[in-house]
N, C-alpha and C positions, 0 to 999 in steps of 0.2 A: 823701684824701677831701675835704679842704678845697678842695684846688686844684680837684679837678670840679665841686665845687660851686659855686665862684666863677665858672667858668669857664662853665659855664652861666648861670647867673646874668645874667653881663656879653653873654650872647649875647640878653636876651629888652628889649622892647622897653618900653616902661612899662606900656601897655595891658597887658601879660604879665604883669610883674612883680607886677602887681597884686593878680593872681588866685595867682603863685609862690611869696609870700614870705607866710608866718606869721610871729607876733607870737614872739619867743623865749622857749625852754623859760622856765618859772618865774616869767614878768613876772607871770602875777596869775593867779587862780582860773581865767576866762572864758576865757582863751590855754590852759591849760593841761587843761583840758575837751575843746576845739578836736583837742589833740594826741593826746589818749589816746582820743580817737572813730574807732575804727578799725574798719575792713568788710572784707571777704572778698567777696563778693556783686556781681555786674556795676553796683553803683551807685553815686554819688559819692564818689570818698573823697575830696576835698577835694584843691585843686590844679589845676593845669595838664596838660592830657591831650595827647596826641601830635596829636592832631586840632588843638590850637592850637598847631602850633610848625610849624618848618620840617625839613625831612629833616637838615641837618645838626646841629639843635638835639636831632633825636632821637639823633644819637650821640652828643650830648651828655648827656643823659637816662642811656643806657646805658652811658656812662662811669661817671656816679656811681653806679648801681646795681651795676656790677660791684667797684668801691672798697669796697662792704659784704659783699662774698660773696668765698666761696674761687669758683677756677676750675670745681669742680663744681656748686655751689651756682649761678653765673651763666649755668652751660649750664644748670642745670633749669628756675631761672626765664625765661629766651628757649624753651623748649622748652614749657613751658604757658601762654608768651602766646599761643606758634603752635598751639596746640590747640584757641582760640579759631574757626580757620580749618575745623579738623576736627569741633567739634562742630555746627557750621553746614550740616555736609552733613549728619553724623548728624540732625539733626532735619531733614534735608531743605530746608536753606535755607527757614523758613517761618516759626521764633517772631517774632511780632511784638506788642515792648511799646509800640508809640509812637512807635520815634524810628529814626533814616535806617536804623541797624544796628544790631540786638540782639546777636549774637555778632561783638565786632569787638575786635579786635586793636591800635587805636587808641584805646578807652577806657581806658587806664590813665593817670593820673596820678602827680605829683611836686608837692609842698611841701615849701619849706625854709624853718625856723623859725630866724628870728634869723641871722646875722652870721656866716657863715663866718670860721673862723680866729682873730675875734677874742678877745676876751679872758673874754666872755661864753660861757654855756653857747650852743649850737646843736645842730641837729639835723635832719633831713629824714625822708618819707616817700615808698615808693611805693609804687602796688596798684593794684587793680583785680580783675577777677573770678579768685579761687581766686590771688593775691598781696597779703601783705603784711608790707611792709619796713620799720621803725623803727626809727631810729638816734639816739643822742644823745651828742654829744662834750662831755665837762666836761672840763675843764685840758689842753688837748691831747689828750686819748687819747679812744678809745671807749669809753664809759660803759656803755652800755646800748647791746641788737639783739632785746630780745622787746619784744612777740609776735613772731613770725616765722614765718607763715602760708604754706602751699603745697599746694596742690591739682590734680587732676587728673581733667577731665571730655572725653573717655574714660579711665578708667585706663590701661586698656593698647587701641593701638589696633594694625590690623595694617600692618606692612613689607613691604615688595619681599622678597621670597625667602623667604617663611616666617617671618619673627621680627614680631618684636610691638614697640612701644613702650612702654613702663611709665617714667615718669619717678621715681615715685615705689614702684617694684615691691620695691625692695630693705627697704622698709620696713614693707611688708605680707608679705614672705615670712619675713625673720626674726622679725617677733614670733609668726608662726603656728606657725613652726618652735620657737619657744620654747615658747610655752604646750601642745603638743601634746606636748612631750616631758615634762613634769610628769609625777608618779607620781598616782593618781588621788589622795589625800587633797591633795597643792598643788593640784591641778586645781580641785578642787570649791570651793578659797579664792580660785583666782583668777578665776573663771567667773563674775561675780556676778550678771550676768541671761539666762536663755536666748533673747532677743530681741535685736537690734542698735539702739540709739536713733536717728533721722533724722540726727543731727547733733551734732557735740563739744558735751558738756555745757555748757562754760564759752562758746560760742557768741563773742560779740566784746563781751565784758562787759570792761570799764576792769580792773577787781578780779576776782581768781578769791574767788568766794563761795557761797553754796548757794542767790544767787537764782536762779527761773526766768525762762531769757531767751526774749523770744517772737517767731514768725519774724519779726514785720513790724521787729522792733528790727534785726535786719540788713542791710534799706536804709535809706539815709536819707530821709526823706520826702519826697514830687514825682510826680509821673506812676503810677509803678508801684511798687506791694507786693505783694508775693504772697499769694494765696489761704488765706484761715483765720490771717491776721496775727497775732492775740488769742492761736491756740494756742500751746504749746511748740514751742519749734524742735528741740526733740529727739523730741518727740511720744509722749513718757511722760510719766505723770501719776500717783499715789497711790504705791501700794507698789514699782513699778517704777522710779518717779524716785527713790524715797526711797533702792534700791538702789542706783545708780547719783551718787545725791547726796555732793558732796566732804565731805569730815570733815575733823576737827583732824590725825585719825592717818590715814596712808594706806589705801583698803583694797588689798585685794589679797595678795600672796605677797609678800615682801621677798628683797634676793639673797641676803641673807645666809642663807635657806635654801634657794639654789640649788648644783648641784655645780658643780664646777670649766668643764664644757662648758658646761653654761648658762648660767655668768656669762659667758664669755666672746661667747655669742650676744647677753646683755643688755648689753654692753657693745660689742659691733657695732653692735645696733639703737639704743644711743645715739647711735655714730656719725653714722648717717643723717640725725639733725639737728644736733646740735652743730656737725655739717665742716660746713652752708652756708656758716657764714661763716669768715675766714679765721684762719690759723694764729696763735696770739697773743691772737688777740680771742675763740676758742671756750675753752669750760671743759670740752671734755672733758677737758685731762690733770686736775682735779680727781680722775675716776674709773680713774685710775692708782691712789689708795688705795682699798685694800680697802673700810676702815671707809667710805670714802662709796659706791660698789656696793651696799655690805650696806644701807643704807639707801634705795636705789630700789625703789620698789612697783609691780608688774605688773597689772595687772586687764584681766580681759574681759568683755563682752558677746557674744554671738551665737553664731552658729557658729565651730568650729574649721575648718571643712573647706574649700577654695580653693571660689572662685566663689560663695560665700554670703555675707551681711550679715552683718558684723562691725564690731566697736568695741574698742579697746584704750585703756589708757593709762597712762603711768611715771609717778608721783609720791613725790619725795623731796624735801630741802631744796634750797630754790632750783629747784627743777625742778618742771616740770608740760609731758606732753605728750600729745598726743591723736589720735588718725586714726579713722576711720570711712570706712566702702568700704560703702554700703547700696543706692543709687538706681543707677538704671537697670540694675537686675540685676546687682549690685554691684559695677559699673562705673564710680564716680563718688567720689572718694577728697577727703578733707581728712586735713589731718596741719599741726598747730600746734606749736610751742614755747613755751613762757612762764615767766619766772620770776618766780612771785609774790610775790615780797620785792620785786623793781626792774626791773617791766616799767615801760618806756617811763622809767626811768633816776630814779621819784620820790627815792629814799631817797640816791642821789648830788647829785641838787638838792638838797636837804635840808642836806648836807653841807658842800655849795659855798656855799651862802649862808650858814651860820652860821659859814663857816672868813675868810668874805669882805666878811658885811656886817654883821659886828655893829655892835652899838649902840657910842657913848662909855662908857653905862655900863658894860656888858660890857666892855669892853674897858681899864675903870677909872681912866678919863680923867675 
């Protein structure tokens, strides 16, 4: 990971670098605000976009973003840049917010924080519309990979020969296949609103918490915000949000009172996000034991039945994940990963500088 990073890096020119390189994980508050301001949403996410670089810098680009994902996780995310391409016919080659291309395949970006390799923490990002990839290396190793955001607008579109594309299909049909197989008393606990929210509760908030995040907080400010900014971006409000609102304790159904075949479908549809990234660096074998299974919480909103609006999401320790399939006749998918102990790697920074920079006195000199 280091080396693609460098490697790009030494391929961009200063005018480049300039807009390239972030201040490193941890140097102070302001830097570290910078990193953990992350979008999903076709608008800045901070960095260098493909539109400033050269064709061979962009396979440079996709070097380092395949360094952070397994082989499958790299074909999905190449496979919902190019979908950028497809929804552009779908809306009939016509949204226009302002600028050369609204649905374009060339707004994603890459920022890399601080000094590959060296001695100091680092770390890079990259996104753009329905991507986003954060990585943070402390002592050599991969520290931190959430959030880790992927979406897909069309969901599923159609193939030559009758099949369909669904990049993200595997993950909307197991969990429907799970909660549908509930005996109706887990049903009714995992169900928790009969409506689908617009959009993951936890939106691209820094901290998972029980604030409400509102659409316009999704881009960054400039040209274009979307319509009714002020509201929720999930577009529940009173007893519905309260619903759908995170707790201390999970809601939902827990595996531990799921049977043998269910846990094994809850531990499939963990799969789905943990495998993006690669072998070593994901924590599913964590849910090789039981006892942590038993502690993942299921919950839904909306419909169970295919082709309807729907909301899911797993929350146990260390883990929080979310999908939502509502728009365009629920054709239009997010699916996040987060782990709210050490998204974007705080509590290993935390670690590293108290293991590294302590004081004399501390140190009892």
């Amino acid at each position: 990971m280091a080396e693609a990073a460098r490697a790009w890096l030494d391929s961009l020119d200063v005018d480049q670098r300039m807009v390239a390189v972030g201040r490193r994980p941890g140097a102070d508050a302001g830097a570290e605000a910078e990193r953990a301001r992350w979008f999903y949403t076709p608008t800045d996410h901070g960095g260098l976009t493909f539109h400033q670089q050269r064709p061979a810098q962009h396979r440079l680009v996709m070097q380092l973003v395949a360094s952070g994902l397994s082989a499958a996780g790299y074909t999905t995310v190449a496979t919902v840049l190019g979908l950028e391409n497809v929804l552009d016919r779908v809306e009939c080659f016509s949204v226009n917010w302002g600028r050369e291309r609204t649905r374009d395949p060339g707004m994603y970006y890459l920022r890399v924080f601080g000094e590959p390799g060296g001695r100091q923490p680092w770390g890079w990002r990259f996104g753009g519309h329905h991507v986003s990839i954060n990585n943070l290396v402390v002592d050599g190793r991969v520290a931190a990979t959430t959030p880790c955001f992927l979406g897909a607008d069309p969901a599923g579109s159609p193939l030559l020969g009758g099949a369909t594309l669904r990049p993200l299909g595997t993950a909307e049909d197991l969990a429907r296949e799970l909660v549908r197989s509930l005996c109706p008393e887990l049903a009714t606990r995992a169900v928790l609103l009969s409506r689908a929210p617009n959009d993951i509760v936890a939106g691209n908030s820094a901290r998972i918490d029980d604030r409400v995040v509102r659409r316009g907080e999704l881009w960054r400010p400039g040209p274009y915000l979307p319509d009714r900014a002020e509201h929720p971006a999930t577009g529940l409000e009173g007893t519905d949000r309260r619903a759908l609102a995170f707790t201390p304790a999970p809601k939902g159904v827990p595996g531990a009172e799921l049977d043998a075949a269910q846990r094994e479908l809850l531990r499939a549809l963990l799969g789905t996000y943990l495998d993006r990234v690669p072998d070593g660096v994901s924590p599913l074998p964590r849910y090789d034991d039981p006892a942590a299974l038993d502690a993942v919480h299921l919950a839904w909103a909306g419909s169970t039945r295919a082709g309807e609006p729907h909301y899911y999401r797993l929350q146990g320790p260390r883990l929080l994940i979310e999908w939502t399939n509502v728009h365009r006749g629920a054709n239009h998918a997010h699916a996040v990963w987060r782990d709210p102990e050490t998204d974007f790697g705080g509590d290993v920074l935390a670690a590293h500088h108290a293991a590294h920079h302590t004081t004399p006195e501390r140190n009892g000199k």
